[in-house]
DRENZADREN-235538 format. One record per atom (N, C-alpha, C, CB): x, y, z; atom name; chain. Coordinates in Angstrom, 3 decimals, always signed. Glycine has a CB too. Layout:
N
X  Y  Z  CA  A
...
***
This chain:
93
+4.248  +0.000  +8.843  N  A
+3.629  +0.650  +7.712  CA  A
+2.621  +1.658  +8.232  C  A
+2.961  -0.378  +6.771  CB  A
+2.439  +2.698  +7.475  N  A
+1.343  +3.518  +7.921  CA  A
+0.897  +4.030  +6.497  C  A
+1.776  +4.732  +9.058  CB  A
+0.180  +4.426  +6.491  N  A
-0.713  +5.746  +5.585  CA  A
-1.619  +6.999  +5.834  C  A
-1.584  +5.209  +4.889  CB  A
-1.690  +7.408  +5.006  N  A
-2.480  +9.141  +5.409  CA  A
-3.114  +9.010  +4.011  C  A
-1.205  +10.988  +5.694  CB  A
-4.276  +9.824  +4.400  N  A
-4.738  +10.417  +2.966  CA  A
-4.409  +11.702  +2.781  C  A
-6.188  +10.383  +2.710  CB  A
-4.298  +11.851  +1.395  N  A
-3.735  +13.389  +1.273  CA  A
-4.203  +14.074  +0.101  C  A
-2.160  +13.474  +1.192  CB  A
-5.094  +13.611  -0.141  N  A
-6.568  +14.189  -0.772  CA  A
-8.455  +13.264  -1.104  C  A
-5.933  +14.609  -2.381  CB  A
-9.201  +13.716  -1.418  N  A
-10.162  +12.928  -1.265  CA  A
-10.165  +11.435  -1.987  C  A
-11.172  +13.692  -1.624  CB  A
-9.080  +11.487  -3.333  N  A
-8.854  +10.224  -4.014  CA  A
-7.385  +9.722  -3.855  C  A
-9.203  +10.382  -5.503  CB  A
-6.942  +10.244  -2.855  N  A
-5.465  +9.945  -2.828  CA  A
-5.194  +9.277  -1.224  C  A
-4.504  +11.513  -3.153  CB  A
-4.156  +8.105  -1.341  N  A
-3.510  +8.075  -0.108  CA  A
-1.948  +7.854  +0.032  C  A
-4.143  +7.108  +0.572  CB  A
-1.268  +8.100  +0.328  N  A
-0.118  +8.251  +0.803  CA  A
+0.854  +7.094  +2.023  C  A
-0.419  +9.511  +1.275  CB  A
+1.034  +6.112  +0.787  N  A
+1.508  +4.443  +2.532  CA  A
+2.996  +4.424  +2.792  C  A
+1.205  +2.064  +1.941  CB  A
+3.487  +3.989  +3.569  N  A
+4.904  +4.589  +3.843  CA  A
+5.157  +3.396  +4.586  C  A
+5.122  +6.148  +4.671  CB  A
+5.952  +2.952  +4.185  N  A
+6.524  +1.104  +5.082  CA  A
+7.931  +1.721  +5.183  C  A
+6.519  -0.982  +3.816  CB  A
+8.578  +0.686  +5.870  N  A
+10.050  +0.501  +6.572  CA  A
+10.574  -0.886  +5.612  C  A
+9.932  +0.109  +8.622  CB  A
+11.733  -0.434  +5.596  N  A
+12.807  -1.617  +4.967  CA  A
+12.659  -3.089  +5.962  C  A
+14.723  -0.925  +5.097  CB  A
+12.383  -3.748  +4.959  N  A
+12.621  -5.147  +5.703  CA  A
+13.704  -5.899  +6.418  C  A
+12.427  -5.905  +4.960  CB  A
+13.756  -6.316  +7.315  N  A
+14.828  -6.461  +8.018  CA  A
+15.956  -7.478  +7.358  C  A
+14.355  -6.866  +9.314  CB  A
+17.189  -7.930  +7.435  N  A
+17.645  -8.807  +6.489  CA  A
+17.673  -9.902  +7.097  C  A
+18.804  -8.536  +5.900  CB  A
+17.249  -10.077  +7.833  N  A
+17.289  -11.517  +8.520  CA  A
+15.701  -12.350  +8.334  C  A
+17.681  -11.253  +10.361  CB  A
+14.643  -11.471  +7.777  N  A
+13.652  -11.824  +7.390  CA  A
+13.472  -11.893  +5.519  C  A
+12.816  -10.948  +8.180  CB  A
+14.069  -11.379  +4.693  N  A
+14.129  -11.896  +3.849  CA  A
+14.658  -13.156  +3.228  C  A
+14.309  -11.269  +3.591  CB  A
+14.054  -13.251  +1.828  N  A
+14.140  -14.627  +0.851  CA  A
+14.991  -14.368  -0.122  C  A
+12.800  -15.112  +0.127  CB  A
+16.127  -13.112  -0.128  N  A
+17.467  -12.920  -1.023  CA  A
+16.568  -11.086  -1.676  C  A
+17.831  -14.780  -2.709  CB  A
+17.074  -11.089  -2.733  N  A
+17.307  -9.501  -3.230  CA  A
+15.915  -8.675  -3.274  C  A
+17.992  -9.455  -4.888  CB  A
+14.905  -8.084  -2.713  N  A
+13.931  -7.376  -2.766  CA  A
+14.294  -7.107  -4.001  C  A
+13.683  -6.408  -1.827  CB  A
+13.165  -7.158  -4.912  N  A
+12.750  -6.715  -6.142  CA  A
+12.020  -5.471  -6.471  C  A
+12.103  -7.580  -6.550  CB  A
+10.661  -5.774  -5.638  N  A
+9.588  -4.958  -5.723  CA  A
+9.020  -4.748  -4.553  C  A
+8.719  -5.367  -6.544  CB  A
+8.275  -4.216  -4.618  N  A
+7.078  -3.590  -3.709  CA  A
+6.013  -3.729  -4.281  C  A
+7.108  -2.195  -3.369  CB  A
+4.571  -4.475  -3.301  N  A
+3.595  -5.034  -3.593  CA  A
+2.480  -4.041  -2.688  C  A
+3.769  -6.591  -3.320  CB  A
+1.967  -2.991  -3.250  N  A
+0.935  -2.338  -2.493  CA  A
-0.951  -2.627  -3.105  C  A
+1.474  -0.609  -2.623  CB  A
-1.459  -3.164  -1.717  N  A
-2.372  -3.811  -2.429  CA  A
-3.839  -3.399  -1.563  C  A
-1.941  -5.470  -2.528  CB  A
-4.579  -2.577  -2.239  N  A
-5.715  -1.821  -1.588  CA  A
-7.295  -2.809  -1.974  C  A
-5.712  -0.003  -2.360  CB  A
-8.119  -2.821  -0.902  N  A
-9.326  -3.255  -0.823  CA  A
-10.390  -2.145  -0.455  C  A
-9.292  -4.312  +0.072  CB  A
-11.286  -1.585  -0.632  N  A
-12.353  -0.794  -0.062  CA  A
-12.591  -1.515  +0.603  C  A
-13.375  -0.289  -0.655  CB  A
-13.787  -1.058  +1.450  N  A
-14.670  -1.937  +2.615  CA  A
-16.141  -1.576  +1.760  C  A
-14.569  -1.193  +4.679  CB  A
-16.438  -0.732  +1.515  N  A
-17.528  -0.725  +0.526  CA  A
-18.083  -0.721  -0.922  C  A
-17.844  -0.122  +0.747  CB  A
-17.069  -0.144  -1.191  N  A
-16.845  +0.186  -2.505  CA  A
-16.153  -1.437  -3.316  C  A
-15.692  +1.675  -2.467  CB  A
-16.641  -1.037  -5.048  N  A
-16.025  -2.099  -5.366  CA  A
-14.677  -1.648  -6.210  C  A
-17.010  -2.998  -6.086  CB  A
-13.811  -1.217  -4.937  N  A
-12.518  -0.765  -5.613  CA  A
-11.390  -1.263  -5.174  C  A
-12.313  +0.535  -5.562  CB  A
-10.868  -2.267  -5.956  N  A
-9.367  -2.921  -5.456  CA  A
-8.598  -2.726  -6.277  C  A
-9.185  -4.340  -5.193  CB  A
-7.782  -3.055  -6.071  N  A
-6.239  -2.909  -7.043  CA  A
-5.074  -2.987  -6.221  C  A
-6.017  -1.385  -7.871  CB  A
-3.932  -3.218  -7.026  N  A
-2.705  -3.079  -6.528  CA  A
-1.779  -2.590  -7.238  C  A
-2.308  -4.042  -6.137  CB  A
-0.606  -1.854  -7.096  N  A
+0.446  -0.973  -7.902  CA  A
+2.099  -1.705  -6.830  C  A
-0.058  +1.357  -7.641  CB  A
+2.979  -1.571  -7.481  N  A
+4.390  -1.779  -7.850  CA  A
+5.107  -0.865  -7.093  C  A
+4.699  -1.614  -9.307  CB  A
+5.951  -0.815  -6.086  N  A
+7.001  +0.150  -6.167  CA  A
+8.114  -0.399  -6.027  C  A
+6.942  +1.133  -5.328  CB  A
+9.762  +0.548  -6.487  N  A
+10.922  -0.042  -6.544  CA  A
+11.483  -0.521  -5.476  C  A
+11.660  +0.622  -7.023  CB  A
+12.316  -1.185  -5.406  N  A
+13.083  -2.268  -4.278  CA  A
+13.719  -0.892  -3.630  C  A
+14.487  -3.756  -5.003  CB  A
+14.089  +0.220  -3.380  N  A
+14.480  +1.371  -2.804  CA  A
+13.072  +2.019  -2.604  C  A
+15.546  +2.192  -3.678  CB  A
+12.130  +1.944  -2.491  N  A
+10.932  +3.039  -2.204  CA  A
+10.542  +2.807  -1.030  C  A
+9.675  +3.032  -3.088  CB  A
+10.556  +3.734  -0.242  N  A
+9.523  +3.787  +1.079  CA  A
+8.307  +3.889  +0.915  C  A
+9.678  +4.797  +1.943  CB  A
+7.738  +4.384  -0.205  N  A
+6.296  +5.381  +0.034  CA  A
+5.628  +4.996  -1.026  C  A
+6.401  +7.140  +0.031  CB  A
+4.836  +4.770  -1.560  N  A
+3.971  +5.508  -2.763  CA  A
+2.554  +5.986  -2.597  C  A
+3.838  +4.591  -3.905  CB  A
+2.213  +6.968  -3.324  N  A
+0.410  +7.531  -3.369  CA  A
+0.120  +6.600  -4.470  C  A
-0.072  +9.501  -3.872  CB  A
-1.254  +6.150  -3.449  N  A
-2.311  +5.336  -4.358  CA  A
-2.777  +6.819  -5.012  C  A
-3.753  +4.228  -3.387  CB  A
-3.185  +6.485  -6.027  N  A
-4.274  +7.767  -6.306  CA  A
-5.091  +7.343  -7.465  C  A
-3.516  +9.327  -6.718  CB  A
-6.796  +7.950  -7.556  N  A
-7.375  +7.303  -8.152  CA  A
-8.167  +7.008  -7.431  C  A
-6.901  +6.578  -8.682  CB  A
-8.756  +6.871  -6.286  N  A
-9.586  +6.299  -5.496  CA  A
-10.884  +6.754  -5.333  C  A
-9.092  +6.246  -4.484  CB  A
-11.756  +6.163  -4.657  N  A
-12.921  +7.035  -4.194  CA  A
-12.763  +8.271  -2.863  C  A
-14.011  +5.915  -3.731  CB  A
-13.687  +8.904  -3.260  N  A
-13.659  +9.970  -1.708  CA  A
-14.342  +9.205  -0.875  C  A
-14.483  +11.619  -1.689  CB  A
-14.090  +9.649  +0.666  N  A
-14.246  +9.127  +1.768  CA  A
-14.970  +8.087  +1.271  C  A
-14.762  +9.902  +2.789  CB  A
-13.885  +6.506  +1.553  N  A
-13.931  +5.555  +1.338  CA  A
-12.994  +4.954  +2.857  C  A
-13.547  +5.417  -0.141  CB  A
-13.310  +4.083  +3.352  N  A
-12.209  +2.908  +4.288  CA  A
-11.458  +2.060  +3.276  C  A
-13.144  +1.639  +5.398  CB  A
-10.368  +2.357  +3.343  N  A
-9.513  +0.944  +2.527  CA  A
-8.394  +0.390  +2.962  C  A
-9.010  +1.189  +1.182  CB  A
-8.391  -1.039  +3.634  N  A
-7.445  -1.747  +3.963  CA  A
-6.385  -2.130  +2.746  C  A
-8.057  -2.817  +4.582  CB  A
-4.877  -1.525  +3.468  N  A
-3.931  -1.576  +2.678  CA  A
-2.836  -2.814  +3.244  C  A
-3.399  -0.120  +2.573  CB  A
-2.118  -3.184  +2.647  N  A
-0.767  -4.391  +2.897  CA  A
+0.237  -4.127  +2.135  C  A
-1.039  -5.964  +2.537  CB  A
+1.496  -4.570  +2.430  N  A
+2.361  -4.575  +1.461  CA  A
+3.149  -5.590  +1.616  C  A
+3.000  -3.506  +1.335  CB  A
+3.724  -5.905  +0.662  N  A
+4.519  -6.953  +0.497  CA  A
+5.593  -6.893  +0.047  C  A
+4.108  -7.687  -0.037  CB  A
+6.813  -8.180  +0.041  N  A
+8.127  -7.632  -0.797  CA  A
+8.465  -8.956  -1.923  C  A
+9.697  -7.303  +0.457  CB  A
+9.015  -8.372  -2.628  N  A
+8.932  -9.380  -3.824  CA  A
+10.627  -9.823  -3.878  C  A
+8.247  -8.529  -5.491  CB  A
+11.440  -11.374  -3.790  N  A
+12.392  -11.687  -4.371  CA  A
+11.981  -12.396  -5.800  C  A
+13.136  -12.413  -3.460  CB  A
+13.392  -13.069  -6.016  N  A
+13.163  -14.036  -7.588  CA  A
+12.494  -15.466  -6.844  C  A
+15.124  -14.525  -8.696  CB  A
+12.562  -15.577  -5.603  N  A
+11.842  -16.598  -5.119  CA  A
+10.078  -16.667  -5.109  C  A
+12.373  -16.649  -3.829  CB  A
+9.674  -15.270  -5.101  N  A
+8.288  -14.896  -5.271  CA  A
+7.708  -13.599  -4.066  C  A
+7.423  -16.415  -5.097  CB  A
+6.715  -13.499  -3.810  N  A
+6.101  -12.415  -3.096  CA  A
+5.976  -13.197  -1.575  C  A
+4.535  -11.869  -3.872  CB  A
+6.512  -12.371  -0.595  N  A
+6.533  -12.402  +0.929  CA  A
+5.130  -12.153  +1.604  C  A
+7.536  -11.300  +1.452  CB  A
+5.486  -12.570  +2.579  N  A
+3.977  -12.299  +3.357  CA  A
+3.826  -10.698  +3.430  C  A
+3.917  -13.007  +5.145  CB  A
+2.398  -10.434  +2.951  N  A
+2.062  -9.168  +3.167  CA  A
+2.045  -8.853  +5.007  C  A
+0.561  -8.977  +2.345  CB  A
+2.654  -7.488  +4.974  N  A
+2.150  -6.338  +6.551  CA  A
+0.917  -7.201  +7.218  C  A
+1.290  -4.283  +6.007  CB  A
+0.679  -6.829  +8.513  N  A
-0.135  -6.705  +8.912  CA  A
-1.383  -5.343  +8.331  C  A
+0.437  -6.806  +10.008  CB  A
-2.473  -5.516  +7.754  N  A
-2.855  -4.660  +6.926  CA  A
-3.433  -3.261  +7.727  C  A
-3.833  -5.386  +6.047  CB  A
-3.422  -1.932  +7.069  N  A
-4.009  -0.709  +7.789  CA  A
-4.918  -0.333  +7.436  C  A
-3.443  +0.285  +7.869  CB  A
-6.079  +0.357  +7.733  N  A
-7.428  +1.033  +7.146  CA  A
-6.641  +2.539  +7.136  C  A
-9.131  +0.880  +8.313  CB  A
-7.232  +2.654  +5.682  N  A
-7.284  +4.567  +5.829  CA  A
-8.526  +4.991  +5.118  C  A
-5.813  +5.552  +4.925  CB  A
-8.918  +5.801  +5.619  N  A
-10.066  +7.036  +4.819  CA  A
-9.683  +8.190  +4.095  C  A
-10.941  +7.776  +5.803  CB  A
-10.134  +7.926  +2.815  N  A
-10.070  +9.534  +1.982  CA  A
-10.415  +10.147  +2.530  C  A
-10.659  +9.970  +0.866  CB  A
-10.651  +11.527  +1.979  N  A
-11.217  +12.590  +2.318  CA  A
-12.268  +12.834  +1.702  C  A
-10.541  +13.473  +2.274  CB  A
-13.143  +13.653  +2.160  N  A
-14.643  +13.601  +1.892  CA  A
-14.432  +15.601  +0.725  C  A
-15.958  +13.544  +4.113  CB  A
-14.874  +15.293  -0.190  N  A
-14.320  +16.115  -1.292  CA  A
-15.175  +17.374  -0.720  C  A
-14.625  +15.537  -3.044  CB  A
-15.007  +18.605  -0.456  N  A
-15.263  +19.786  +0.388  CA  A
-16.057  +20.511  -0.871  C  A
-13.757  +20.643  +1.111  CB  A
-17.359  +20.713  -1.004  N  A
-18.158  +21.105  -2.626  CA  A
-18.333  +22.318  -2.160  C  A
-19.770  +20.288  -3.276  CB  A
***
């Protein structure tokens, strides 16, 4: 998994298909799930069982936020990634 930011409230995470010998039957979803390190901003958003990527967006500017993802069967949600820090961007006034 990786991410970039790609504006001061935006980031951009990009994972790899799970291998099939590590899944629990049909990927459902995608579980992207953000923490600040300072801020009190968490959340998590959805992407489709075909998505590589999605932009968080909405965030704070230059902020640290550890991201994970996870994969979802009808059995339930997989162990999240090993998680990544990314930094917004610091909004240019």
């Amino acid at each position: 998994m990786t991410g970039q930011n790609s504006s001061s409230t935006s980031i951009l995470v990009m994972w790899d298909e799970v291998p099939a010998d590590q899944r629990n039957g049909i990927i459902m979803e995608y579980n992207i799930t953000y923490n600040s390190q300072t801020e009190n901003d968490n959340g998590d958003v959805q992407a489709g069982p075909n998505d590589r990527q999605k932009k968080l967006t909405g965030l704070k500017e230059f902020v640290n936020y550890t991201i994970r993802v996870s994969a979802s069967t009808m059995k339930g949600e997989g162990t999240a990634s090993d998680p990544i820090v990314v930094t917004t961007d610091q909004d240019s006034k």
